[in-house]
N, C-alpha and C positions, 0 to 999 in steps of 0.2 A: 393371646392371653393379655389382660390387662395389667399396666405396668403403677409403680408408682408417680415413676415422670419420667417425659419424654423430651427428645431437643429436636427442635427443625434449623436444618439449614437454609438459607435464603438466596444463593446467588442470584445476581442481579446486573444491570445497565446504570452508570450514571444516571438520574433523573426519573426512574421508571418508580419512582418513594418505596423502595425494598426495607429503610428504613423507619420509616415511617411504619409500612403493615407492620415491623419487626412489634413496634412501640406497641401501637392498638392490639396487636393480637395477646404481649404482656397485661396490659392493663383489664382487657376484656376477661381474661383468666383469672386476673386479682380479684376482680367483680365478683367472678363466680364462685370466689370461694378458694382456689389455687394458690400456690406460691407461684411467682413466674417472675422472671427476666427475662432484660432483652440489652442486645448490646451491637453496634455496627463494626465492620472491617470494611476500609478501603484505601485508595492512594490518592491518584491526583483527584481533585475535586470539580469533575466534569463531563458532560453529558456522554452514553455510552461508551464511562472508559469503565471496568470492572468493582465491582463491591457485594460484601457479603454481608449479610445481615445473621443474628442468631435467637431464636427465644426459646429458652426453658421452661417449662412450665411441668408444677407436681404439684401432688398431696403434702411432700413434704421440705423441709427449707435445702432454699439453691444458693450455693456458695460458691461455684462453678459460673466466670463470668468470662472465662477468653473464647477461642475459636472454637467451635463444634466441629470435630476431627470423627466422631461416631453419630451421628445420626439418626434418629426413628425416621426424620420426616426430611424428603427436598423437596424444593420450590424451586423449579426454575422459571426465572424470568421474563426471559426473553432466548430466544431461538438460536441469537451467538453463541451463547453460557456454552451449549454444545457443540455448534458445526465450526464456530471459532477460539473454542476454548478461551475464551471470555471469561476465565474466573480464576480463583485464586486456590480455587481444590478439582483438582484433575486425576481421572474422570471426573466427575460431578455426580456422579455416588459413591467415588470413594469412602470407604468405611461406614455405607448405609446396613444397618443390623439386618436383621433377619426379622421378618413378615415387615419390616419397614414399605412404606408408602413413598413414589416421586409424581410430584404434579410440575407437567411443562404447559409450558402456557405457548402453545402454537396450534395452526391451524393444518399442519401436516406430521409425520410420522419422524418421526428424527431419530431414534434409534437403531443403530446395526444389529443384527443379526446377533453379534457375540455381545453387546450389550442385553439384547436379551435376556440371552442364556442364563447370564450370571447375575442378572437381578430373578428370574424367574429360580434360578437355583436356591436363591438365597428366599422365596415366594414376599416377594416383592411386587407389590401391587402399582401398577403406572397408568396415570390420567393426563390423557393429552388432549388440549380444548383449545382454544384461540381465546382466552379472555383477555387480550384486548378489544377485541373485536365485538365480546361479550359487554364490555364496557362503555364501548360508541352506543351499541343497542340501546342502553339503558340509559346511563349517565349522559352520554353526548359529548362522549372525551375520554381519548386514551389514556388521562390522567387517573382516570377512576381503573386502570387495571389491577393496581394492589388491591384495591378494595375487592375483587371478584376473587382473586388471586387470596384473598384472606377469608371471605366467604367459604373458599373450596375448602379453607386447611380447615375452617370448625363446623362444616359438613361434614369432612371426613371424622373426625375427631367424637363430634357426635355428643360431647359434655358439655360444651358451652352455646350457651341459648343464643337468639338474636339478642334478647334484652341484654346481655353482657356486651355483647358487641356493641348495642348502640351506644352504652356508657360510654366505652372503649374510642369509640369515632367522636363523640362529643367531648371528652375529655381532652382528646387530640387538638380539635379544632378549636375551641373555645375558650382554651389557655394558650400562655406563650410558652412553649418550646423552641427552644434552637438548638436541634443537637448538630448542625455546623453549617459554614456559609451556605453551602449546596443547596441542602433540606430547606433553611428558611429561603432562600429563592423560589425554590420548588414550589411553597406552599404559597408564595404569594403570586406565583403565577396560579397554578389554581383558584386561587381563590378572587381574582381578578375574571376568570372564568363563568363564576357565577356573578348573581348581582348580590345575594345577601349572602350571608355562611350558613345561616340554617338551608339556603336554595343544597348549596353544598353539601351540608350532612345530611339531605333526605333524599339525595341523586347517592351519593354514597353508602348510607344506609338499602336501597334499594338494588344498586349493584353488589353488594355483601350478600343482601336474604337471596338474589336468585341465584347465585352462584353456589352459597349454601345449600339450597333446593336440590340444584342438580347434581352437587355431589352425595350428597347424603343419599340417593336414589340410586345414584351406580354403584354405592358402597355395596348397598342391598344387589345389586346385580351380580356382581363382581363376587361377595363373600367375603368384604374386606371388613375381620372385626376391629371391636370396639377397643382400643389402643391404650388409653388414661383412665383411669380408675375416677369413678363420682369423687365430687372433694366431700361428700359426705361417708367415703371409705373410712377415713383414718377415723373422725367419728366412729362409727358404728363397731370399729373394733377396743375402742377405749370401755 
């Protein structure tokens, strides 16, 4: 059943831009219509040391701005989040609701058996892809793994278009953000990567839509419904 708003948790690796997608996946929601934040947790400011990122996103206003301790939605990052407990919320579904969604981004199976259990108890839907890997395909750089990685969350979600997202990616890129030493390294290592920024946002843009593609297609496989309510809900009830 669809809700008013929902929260995704983000665990992540130093460097892997967990907040950055946090950022784009707020604004691309604001695009469409949504209220949304977004906000990062982390410690030392360096490559594969642990950080979590958080976005809210509703029909109606969020005032709710610390850690995501309950969850609709997890993202895991990268492969330690779980076999190294690399993160800052352990398990790494702790406190995932019920028909809640986790997407891990590896190329093999990483849950035990009792992990299972207790997400299928709770019918918990879990997608496990390699999008990094996904990333090189397309983009030509594991840099671009948030971007697939944020692609999956508004496949699955299924409310917000491409055209939000591109807002969302171009709003990123083409103003100045710093939300701290890390991130702006990060970004200028990317973007050293390419030779222009629009090379940038259309390699990015392009590992979003197919990542999108493909989750929205297992959704339908899977039975996994529609999560967030249209922002044209609270309309239609006025």
């Amino acid at each position: 059943m669809a809700k008013d708003s929902i929260k995704i948790r983000m665990p992540a690796l130093g460097g892997q831009g967990a907040v950055t997608a946090a950022h784009i996946a707020a604004t691309a929601a604001d695009t469409e219509g949504y209220y949304a934040v977004s906000n990062p947790f982390f410690g030392a400011e360096k490559r594969m040391a642990p950080s979590e990122s958080y976005t809210r996103i509703g029909t109606v206003p969020i005032y709710d701005r610390g850690e995501v301790i309950y969850p609709d939605i997890v993202m895991i990052y990268h492969p330690q989040v779980v076999t190294m407990g690399k993160s800052y919320t352990m398990p790494f579904y702790a406190g995932i609701k019920d028909n809640g969604l986790v997407i891990i981004n590896s190329d093999i199976e990483l849950l035990t058996e009792h992990d299972k259990k207790i997400l299928a108890d709770k019918n918990v839907k879990v997608l496990t892809r390699d999008f990094t890997k996904f990333a090189i395909e397309i983009a030509g750089t594991e840099l671009a793994t948030n971007m697939a990685m944020l692609g999956a969350l508004f496949g699955a979600l299924g409310t917000i278009g491409k055209p939000a997202i591109e807002e969302g990616i171009k709003d990123r890129f083409l103003k100045k953000y710093t939300a701290s030493g890390g991130t702006a390294s990060l970004d200028s290592v990317i973007e050293k990567k390419f030779k222009k920024k629009m090379d940038l946002i259309e390699k990015n843009l392009e590992t979003a839509s197919a990542a999108y593609d493909l989750t929205a297609e297992w959704c339908k496989e899977v039975g996994f419904e529609q999560m967030l309510f249209d922002p044209s809900h609270v309309v239609a009830e006025v």
